[in-house]
C-alpha positions, 0 to 999 in steps of 0.5 A: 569783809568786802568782796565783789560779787553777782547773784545773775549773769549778765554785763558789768552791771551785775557786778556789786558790792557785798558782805561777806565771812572772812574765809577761815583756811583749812588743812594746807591753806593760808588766808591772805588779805589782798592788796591787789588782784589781776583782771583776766579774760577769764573773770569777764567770761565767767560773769558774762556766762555759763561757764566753769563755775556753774550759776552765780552768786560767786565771787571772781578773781584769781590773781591774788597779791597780798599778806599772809594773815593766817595759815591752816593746819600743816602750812609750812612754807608761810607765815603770818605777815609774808607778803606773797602772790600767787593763782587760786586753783584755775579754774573753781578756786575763784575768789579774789576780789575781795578783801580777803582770799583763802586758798592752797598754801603752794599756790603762793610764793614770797613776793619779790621785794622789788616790786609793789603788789600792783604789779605782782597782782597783775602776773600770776595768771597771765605769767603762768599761761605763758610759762606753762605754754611755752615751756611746759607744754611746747617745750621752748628751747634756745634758738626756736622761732615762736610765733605769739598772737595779740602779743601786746595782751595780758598773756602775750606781753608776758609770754614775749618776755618769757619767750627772749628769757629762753633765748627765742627769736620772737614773732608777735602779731599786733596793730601798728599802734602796738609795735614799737611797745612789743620791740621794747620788750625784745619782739625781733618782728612784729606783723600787723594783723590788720594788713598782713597775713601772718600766715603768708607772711611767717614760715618754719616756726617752732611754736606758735601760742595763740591767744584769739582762737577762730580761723588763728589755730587753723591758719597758725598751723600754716606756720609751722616747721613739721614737728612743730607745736601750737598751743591754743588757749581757747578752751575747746575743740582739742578733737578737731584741732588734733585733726587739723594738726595732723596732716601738716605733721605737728603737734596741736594743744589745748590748754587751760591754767592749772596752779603751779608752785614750780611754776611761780617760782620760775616766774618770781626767778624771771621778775628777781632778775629783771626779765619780766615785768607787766604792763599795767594798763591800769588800776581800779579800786574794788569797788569799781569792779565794774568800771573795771571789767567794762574797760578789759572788754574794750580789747584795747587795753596793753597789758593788765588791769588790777584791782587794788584793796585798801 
């Protein structure tokens, strides 16, 4: 099969083309032939650098749109020729950007029949931070005030949406350029990073999701109502932000994706009743993997990338 692959870290350029087996699924696994895979931050962070999965060659890629072709040893919940989408296991279980892909057989779920696999690739890792984010972790109830950071990226668009689905009142922190998009998903205020202070600006929310890191998880602690939560995504310094957090009387955590069943089947619940779709900010064909990843590191694009498989 064809897959994209790098045997050093480095730019896009290490990025190419490769042959490789067809995966053959084990005990509970299903071998899915892949339409469509997501782009994340995570991919180019790991191509880029140390990280997760040790040293290269490895194959990225965890969001997976596709058709079942095989199924392992006590896989019930799919059969050959189901269309389904889905995050192999975050962070090791990485390897969609490729013609095929094997991974957990409760990794996946039916995709809806009313979108197309370009847009169901484009959901499952973002969508899930988010919900897990927001739900799982700060518990978001109807009526909370949530404060979303880079609300227009691939995590905060659908975390927007997510959020006006529990019945929040949503704050989003954007470039002017930003703002009439994030108002079309359901936004109530929008704040130009760029000329405002959210942290001036914003008082007594419930939950803030931050999605950049740096001096935002210090000064979104300034945010929030005692008892309040803030969720980082930035995958350290869970010591020192729970030590920050203290004195301001909150709750402070890290988080990082995790596959999740439950969790796919809220999203794909969401999708099914029109209250989530992604903003696909566009498509590449494999093999310009890295035509792909050099336009997510711009940070400019709204939404999400996709790699699309013939």
């Amino acid at each position: 099969m064809r897959a994209i692959g790098q045997d050093a870290f480095g730019g896009p350029e290490v990025l190419k083309e490769v042959r490789l087996p067809v995966p053959v699924p084990g005990p509970g696994q299903v071998l899915v032939r892949v339409r469509a895979a997501g782009l994340n931050p995570t991919d180019w962070k790991h191509r880029a650098g140390p990280a997760f999965l040790g040293e290269p060659p490895f194959v990225l890629g965890w969001d997976v749109s596709g058709v079942v072709e095989e199924t392992g040893l006590g896989v019930t919940v799919h059969r050959p020729g189901d269309e389904v989408f889905g995050m192999l296991p975050h962070p090791y279980g990485a390897g969609a950007h490729a013609e095929y892909a094997v991974g957990p057989a409760r990794a996946f779920v039916r995709k809806p029949d009313g979108i197309g696999h370009v847009q169901a690739g484009a959901l499952p890792l973002a969508a899930l931070t988010a919900w897990q984010a927001l739900v799982d972790v700060a518990r978001l109830a109807p009526g909370q005030r949530v404060l979303i950071h880079a609300a227009a990226g691939g995590v905060g668009h659908l975390a927007v949406q997510i959020a006006k689905a529990r019945g929040a009142y949503v704050i989003g922190t954007a470039s002017a350029a930003r703002h009439p998009f994030l108002r079309r998903l359901g936004a109530d205020l929008v704040i130009d990073y760029r000329t405002t202070d959210f942290a001036t600006a914003v008082r007594d929310v419930d939950v803030v999701l931050d999605t950049v890191g740096g001096d935002y998880r210090e000064r979104s602690l300034r945010t929030l109502r005692r008892g309040g939560t803030l969720v980082s995504l930035q995958p350290y310094g869970q010591r020192e932000l729970a030590e920050e957090a203290e004195p301001f009387g909150v709750r402070a955590e890290v988080m990082i994706v995790e596959s999740d069943h439950a969790g796919m089947a809220a999203i794909t619940r969401l999708v099914a009743d029109g209250k989530l779709r992604a903003e696909i900010a566009g498509t590449f064909p494999l093999a310009d993997a890295a035509r792909a990843h050099a336009a997510g590191e711009t940070g400019r694009t709204v939404g999400k990338l996709v790699m699309t498989v013939d």
